[in-house]
C-alpha positions, 0 to 999 in steps of 0.5 A: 484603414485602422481595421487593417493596422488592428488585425495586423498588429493582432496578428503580430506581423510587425514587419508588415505592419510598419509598411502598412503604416508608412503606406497609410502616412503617405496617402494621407500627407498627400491628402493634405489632412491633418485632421485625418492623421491626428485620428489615426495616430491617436487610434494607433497609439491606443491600439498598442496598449490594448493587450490582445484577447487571445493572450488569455488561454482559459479553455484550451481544450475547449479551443482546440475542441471548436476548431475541430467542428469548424475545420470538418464544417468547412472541409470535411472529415477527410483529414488526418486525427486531430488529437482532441487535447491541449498542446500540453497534452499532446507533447506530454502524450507524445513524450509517454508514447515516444511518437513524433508529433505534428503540429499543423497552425491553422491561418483563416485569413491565408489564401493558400489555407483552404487549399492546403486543407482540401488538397494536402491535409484531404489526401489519403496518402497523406492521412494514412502516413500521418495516422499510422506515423504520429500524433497529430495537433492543431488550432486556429491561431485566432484562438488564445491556445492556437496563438500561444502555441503560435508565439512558441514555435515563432511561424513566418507563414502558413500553412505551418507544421512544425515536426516535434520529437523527443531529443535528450529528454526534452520535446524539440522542434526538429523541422518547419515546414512553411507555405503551400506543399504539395502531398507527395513532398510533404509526405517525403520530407516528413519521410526523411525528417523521422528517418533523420531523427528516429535515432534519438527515439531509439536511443530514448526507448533503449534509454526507457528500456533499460530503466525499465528493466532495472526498475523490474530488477531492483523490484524482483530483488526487494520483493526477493528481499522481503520475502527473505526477510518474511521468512527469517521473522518467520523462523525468528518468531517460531524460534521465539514460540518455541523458547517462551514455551519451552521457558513456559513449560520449564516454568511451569515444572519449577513451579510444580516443583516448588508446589510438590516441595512446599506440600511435602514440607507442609505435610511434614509440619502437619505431621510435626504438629499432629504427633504433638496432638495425638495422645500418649500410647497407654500401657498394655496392662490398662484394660481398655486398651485396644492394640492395632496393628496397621498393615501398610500398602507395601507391606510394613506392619506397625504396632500401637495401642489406643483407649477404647475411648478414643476417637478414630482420628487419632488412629488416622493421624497416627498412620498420616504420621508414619513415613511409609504411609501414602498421603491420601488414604483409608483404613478397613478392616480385615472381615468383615471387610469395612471403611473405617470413617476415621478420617476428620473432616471439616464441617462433619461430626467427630469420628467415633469412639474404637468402641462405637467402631466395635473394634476388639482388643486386638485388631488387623487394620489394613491401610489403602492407598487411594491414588493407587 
């Protein structure tokens, strides 16, 4: 007796329930045993406090999973495709997917279970339709995910199926179908239920495709605008090369300048300096003169006398003083033709004597440029 009050109460037919008890109460009052209703009352009572089991889902999928193996245990596999899923997943996979989803409660203890099974859920039109229409979900309300799922949609009998669609951006229960129903009136109401309410999944896809299309839009427009924006750094960055090598080359040129400008005056000091170091021109009359004539690379004759004894460097230094004489430099004589070594070096011996050189009284020197 308290068995049937417990599964009653579990399964939360509270209606039922109280009838059960009243119906208890009476054959016990007429019994006449107080004993027997003080342990039934007392039984009852704990009964309400205790919280049912299957208030805790831990393994949804898991429960769904095992109701598949018994369901084709007891059936067989002639049935529509359970979606092997939690229900979560199987509204948001039906959301995503813009299908209409089916959802069958399955009651154990419900004579009209085993029928509604073999001979609706078996029938082939009935697969066919469902497979090719929408999603398809299921559990056992015994189990936790089945009796949470069961509290949701609030079921009055069974067999149960809810049919569930997307309607203004939220999953809705659009139709219960409730108690025994034959195959070809449960595929004719499922018929004009989706026919009832495909507009709003047209409305959805048109909705989704419209976003779609403006994500691609506003995509193919940031991509355009990138690559505008890559091209204008591109030409931003060779324009910036090809000033910095144009401020590099004039760089360079100024600095060449200034390097030019700054060996020309340093030529110029040294010139300065040499005609201060060169002897004074001796008189024609000294008979160890020896008189030079200097015939320059464009052309120009220049005239001076030096002591026999002085060094071939001062000859040099005289002709590295004259404006029209080229910066790099050697001396030959006319014939035999010879290089003079009047040219002073660092770390060399002096240059020798106008004697040791064996130059005569009168000499034609010839200036050549080196660079020319």
């Amino acid at each position: 007796m308290y068995d049937l009050v417990s599964r009653k109460i579990y399964a939360g037919k509270y209606e039922c329930m109280k009838v059960t008890i009243k119906r208890i109460m009476q054959i016990i009052l007429a019994q006449q045993d107080r004993r027997a209703l003080r342990y039934f009352c007392v039984r009852f009572l704990r009964s309400l406090f205790r919280q049912d089991p299957r208030r805790n889902v831990v393994d949804p999928v898991g429960d769904v999973t095992r109701f598949i193996q018994t369901y084709n245990d007891l059936y067989g596999q002639d049935h529509p495709v359970f979606y092997q899923g939690s229900y979560s997943q199987a509204l948001n996979d039906a959301k995503s997917e813009l299908r209409f989803l089916l959802v069958y409660l399955h009651g154990d203890n419900h004579q009209d279970t085993p029928d509604f099974c073999r001979n609706t859920l078996g029938n082939n039109d009935v697969i066919d339709f469902i497979n090719s229409s929408m999603l398809f979900w299921s559990c056992n309300t015994n189990s936790p995910e089945g009796y949470r799922v069961s509290r949701a949609l609030r079921e009055n009998t069974y067999p149960f199926l809810a049919l569930i669609v997307l309607r203004q951006n939220k999953m809705t229960v659009v139709a219960r179908i409730e108690g025994p129903i034959e195959p070809v009136e449960l595929t004719r109401r499922l018929e004009r239920l989706m026919s009832e309410n495909e507009t709003s999944l047209v409305a959805a896809r048109a909705d989704r495709e419209e976003r779609s299309f403006n994500q691609t839009l506003r995509a193919q427009q940031d991509e355009a605008y990138l690559e505008s924006l890559k091209a204008d750094q591109e030409k931003a960055r060779k324009r910036q090369e090809e000033q910095e090598e144009v401020r590099q080359i004039e760089q360079q040129k100024e600095e060449e300048e200034l390097e030019r400008l700054r060996l020309i005056q340093e030529k110029e000091d040294r010139k300065e300096v040499l005609k201060t170091e060169i002897p004074a021109e001796p008189d024609s009359t000294d008979p160890d003169t020896v008189k030079i004539v200097l015939k320059l690379p464009h052309g120009a004759r220049v005239e001076r006398r030096f002591l026999k004894s002085q060094s071939l460097k001062d000859l040099y230094h005289f002709a590295f003083c004259h404006e029209d004489c080229p910066d790099d430099f050697h001396i030959v004589t006319n014939f035999p033709r010879r290089t003079l070594p009047c040219e002073p070096k660092d770390g060399e011996p002096e240059p020798p004597t106008f004697a040791e050189a064996g130059l005569g009284k009168n000499e034609m020197l010839f200036v050549q440029d080196n660079e020319a």
